[in-house]
C-alpha angles and dihedrals in degrees: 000000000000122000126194115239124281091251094046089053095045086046089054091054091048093058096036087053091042095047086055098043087061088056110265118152116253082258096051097049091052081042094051087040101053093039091061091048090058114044083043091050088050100045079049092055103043088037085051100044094053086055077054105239121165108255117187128268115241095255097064115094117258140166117277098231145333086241096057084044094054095043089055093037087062099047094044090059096042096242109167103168115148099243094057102034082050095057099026091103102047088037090053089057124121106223097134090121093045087048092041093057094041087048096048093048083049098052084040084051100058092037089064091034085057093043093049096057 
């Protein structure tokens, strides 16, 4: 199994537990997190493919998702902090089609937005 590093794992509880000391919902806080992963993880990869570095083809196997990785990574070290076993469920969730299509109609949104002005 992978496991993120120990910093970036450190870093993810610190936001999880930030975002919720401001006030966010538990669900805002996994919605605000995961929108800034991926949107990170996809400015890194196209960032990363006009360098022209190799990605992998879709047939090759891959993890399902930082979030499932953190959740287990978590678990497997026995890491019980508050912050992390708080967040772990909604963390472990598989929304990655329902985020996909919000994503893509907002990015439709602002192009026409954009197109219109």
């Amino acid at each position: 199994m992978l496991r993120p590093p120990l910093r970036s794992f450190n870093m993810v509880r610190h936001l999880l537990g930030t975002l919720s000391a401001f006030g966010f919902s538990d669900e805002q806080v996994v919605a605000t997190y995961r929108s800034f992963s991926s949107f990170l993880l996809g400015s890194l990869l196209l960032e990363l493919t006009q360098r022209g570095a190799q990605t992998p083809s879709v047939d090759e196997p891959s993890t399902r998702t930082t979030c499932r990785r953190l959740g287990r990574a978590a678990e497997v070290d026995g890491d019980d902090d508050e912050i992390m076993g708080r967040f772990r469920p909604l963390l472990s969730e598989d929304r990655s089609s329902e985020e996909f299509e919000i994503a893509l109609k907002t990015l439709l949104d602002r192009l026409e937005m954009s197109v219109s002005q």
